[in-house]
OpenMM code with the backbone's topology and positions (N, CA, C; nanometers):
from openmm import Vec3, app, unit

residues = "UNK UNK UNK UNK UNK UNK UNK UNK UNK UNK UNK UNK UNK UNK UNK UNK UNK UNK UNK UNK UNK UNK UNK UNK UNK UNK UNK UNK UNK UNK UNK UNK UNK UNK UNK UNK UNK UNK UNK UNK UNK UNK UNK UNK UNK UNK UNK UNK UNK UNK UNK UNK UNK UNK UNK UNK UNK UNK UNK UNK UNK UNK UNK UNK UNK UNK UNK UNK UNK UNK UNK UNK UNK UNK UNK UNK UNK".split()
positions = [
    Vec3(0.0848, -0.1185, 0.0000),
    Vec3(0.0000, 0.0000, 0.0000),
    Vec3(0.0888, 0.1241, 0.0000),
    Vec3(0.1062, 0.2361, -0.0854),
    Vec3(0.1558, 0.3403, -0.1170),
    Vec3(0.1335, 0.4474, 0.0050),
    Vec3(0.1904, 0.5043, 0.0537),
    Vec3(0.1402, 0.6229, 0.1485),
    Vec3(0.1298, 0.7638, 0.0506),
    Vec3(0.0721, 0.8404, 0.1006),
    Vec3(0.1151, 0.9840, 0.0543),
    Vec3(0.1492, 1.0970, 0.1990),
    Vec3(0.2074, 1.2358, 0.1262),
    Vec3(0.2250, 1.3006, 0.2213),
    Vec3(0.1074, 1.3768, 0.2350),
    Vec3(0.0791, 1.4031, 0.4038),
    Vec3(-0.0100, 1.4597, 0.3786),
    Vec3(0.0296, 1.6313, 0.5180),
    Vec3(0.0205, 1.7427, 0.4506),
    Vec3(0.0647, 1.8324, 0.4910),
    Vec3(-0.0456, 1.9166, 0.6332),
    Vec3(0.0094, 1.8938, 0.7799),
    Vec3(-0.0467, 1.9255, 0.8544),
    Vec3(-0.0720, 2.0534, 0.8934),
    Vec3(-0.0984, 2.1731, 0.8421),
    Vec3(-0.1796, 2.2671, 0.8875),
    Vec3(-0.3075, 2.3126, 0.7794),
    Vec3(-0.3882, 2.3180, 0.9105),
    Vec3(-0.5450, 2.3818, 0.8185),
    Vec3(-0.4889, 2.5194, 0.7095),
    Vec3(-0.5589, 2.4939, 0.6208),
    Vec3(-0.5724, 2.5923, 0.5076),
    Vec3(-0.6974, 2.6296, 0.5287),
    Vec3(-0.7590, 2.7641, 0.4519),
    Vec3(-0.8502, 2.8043, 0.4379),
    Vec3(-0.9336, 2.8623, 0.3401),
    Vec3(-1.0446, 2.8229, 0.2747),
    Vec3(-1.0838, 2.8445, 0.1180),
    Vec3(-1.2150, 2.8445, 0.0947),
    Vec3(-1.2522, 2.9055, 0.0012),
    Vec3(-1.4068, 2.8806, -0.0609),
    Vec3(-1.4251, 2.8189, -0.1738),
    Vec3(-1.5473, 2.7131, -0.1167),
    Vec3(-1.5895, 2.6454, -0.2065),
    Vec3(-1.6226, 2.6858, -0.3623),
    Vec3(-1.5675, 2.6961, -0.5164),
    Vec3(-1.6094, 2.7349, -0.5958),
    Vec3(-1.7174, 2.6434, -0.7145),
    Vec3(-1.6783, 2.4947, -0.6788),
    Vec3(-1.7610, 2.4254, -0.7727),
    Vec3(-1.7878, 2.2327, -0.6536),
    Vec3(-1.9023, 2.2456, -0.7154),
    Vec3(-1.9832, 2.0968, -0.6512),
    Vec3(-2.0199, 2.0169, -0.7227),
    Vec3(-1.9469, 1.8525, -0.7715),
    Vec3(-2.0114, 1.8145, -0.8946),
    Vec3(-2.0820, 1.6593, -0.8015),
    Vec3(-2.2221, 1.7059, -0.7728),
    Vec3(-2.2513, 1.5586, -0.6766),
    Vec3(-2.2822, 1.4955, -0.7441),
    Vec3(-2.2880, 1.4311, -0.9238),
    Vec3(-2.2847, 1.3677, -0.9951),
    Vec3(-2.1684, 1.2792, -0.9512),
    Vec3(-2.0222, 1.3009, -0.9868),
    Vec3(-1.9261, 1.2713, -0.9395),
    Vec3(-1.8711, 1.2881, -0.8419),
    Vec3(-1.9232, 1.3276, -0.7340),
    Vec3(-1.8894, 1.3508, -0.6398),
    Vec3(-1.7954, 1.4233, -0.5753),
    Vec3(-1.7299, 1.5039, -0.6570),
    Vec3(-1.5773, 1.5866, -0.5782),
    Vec3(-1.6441, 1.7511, -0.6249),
    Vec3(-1.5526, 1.8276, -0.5914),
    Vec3(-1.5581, 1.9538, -0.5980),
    Vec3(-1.3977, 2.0390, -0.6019),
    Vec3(-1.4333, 2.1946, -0.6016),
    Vec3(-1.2870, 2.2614, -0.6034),
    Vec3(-1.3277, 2.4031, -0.5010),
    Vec3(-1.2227, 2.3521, -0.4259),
    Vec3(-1.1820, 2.5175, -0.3348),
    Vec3(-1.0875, 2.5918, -0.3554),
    Vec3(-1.1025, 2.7282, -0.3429),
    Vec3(-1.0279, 2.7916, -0.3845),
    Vec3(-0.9229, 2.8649, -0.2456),
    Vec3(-0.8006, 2.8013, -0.2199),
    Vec3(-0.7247, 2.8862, -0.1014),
    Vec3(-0.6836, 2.9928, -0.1068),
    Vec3(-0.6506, 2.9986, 0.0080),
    Vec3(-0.6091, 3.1584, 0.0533),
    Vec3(-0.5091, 3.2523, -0.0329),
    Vec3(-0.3990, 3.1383, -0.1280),
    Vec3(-0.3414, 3.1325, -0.2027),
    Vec3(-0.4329, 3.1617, -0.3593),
    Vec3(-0.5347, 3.1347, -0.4026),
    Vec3(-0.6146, 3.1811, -0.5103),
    Vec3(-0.5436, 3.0347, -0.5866),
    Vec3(-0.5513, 2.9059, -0.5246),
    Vec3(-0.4897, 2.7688, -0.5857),
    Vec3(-0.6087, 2.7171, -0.5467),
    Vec3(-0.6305, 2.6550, -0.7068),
    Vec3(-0.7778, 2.5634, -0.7006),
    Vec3(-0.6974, 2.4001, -0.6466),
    Vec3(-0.8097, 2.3598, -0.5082),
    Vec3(-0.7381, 2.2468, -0.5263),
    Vec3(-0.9056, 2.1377, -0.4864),
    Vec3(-0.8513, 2.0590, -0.5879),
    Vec3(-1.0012, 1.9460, -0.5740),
    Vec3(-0.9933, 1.8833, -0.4268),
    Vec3(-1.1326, 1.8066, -0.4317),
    Vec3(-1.1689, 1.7497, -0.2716),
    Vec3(-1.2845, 1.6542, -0.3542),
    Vec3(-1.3162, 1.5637, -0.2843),
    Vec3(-1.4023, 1.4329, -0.3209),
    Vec3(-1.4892, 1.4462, -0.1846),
    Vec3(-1.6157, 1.4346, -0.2394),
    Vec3(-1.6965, 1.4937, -0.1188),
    Vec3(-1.7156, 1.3705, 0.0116),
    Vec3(-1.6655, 1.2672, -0.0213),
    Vec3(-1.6591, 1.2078, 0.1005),
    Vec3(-1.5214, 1.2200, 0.2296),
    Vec3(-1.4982, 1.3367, 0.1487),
    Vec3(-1.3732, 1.4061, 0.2563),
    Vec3(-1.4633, 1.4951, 0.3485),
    Vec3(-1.5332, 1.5174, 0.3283),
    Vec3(-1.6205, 1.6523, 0.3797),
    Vec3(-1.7252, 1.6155, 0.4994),
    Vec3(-1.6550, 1.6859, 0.6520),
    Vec3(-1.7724, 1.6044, 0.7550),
    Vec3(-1.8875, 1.6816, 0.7801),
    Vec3(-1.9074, 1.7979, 0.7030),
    Vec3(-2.0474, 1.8930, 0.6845),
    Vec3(-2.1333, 1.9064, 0.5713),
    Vec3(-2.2282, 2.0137, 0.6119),
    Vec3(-2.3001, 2.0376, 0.4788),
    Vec3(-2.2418, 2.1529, 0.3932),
    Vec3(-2.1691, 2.1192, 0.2958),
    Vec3(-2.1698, 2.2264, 0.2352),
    Vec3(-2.1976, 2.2792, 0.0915),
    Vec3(-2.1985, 2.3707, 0.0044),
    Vec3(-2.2913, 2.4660, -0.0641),
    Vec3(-2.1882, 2.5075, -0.1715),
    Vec3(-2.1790, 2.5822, -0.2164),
    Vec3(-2.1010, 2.6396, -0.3481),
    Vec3(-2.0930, 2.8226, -0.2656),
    Vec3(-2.0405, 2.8519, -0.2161),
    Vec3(-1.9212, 2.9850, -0.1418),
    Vec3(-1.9283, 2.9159, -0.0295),
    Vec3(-1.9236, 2.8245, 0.0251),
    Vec3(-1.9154, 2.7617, 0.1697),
    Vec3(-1.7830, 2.8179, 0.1903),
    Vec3(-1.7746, 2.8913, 0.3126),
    Vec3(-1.6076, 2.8882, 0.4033),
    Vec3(-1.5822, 2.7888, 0.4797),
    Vec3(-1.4261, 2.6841, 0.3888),
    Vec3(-1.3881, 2.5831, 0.4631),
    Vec3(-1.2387, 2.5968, 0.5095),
    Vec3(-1.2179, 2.4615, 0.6212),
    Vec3(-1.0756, 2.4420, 0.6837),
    Vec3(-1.0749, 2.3503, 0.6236),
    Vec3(-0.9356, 2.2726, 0.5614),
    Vec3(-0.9056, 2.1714, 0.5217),
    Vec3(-0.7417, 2.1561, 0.5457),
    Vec3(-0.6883, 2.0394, 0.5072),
    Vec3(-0.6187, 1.9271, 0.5148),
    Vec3(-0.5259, 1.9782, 0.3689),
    Vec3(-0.4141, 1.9434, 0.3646),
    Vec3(-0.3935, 1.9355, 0.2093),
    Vec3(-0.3516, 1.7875, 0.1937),
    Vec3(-0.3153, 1.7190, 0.1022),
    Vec3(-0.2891, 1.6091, 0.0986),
    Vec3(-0.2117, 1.5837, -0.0184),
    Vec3(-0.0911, 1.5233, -0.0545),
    Vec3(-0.0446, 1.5298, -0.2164),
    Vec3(-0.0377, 1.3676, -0.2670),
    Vec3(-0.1558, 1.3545, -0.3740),
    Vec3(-0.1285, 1.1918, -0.4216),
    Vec3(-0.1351, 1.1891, -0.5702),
    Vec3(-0.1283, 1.0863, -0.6500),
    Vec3(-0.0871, 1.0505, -0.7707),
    Vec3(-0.1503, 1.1552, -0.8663),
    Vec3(-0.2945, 1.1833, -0.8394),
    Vec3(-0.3562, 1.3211, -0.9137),
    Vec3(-0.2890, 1.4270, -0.8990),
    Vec3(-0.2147, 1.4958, -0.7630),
    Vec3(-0.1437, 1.6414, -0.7516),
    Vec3(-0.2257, 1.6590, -0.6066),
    Vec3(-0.2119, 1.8147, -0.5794),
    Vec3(-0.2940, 1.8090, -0.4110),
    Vec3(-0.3955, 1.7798, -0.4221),
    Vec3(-0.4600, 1.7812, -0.3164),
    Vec3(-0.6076, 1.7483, -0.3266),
    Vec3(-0.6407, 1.7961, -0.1663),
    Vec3(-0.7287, 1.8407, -0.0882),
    Vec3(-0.7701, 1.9024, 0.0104),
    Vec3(-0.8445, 1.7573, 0.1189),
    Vec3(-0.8177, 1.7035, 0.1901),
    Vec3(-0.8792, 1.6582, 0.2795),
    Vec3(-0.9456, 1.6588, 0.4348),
    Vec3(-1.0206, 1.6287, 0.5206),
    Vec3(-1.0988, 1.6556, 0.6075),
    Vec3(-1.1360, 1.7715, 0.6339),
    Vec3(-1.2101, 1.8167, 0.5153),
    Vec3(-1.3114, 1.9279, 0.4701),
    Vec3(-1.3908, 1.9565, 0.6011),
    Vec3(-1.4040, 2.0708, 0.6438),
    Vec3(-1.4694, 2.1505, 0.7620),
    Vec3(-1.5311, 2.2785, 0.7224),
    Vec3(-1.6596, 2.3394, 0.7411),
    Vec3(-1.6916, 2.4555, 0.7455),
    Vec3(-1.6407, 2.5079, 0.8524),
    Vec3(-1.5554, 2.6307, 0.7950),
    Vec3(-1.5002, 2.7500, 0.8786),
    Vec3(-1.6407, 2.7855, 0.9929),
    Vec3(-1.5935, 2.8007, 1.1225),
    Vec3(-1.6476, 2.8379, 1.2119),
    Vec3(-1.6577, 2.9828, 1.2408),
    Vec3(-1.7394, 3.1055, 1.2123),
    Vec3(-1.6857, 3.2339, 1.2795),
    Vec3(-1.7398, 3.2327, 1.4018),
    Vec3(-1.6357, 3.3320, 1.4644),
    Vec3(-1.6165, 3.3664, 1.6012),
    Vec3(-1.7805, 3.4545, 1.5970),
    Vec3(-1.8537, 3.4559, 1.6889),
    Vec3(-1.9878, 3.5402, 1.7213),
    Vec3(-1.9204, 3.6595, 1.8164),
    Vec3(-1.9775, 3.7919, 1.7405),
    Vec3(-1.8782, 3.8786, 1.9104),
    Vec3(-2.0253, 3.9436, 1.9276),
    Vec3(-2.0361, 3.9479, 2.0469),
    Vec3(-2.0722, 4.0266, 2.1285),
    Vec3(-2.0574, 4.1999, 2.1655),
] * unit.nanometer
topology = app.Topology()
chain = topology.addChain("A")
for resn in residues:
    res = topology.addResidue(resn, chain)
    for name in ("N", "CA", "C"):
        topology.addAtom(name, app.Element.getBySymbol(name[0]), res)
């Protein structure tokens, strides 16, 4: 079984495309770098401008974004 690397700090991006036909999609990071995600990476609901945290991950396709999170904002008071 092959490993890949997978790069440990959250990134942060908006969702730009959802194909639930096929199931993956593309976010766009903080960097303005589209990087795909397969929606069974994803432990929420999310939408097309969703603000997410993710994972990066690099395998035989190129990066790819894993354990997809909607960004949480802070509520102020």
């Amino acid at each position: 079984m092959k490993k890949y690397f997978v790069m440990g700090d959250m990134r942060k991006g908006n969702v730009t495309q959802i194909d639930f036909e096929y199931g993956r999609g593309i976010i766009i990071d903080e960097n303005g770098q589209d990087i795909h995600f397969q929606l069974d990476n994803v432990s929420d609901q999310i939408n097309i401008n969703s603000k997410v945290i993710f994972e990066i991950e690099l395998n035989k396709s190129g990066l790819v974004a894993v354990n997809v999170k909607l960004e949480m904002e802070e509520i102020k008071v």
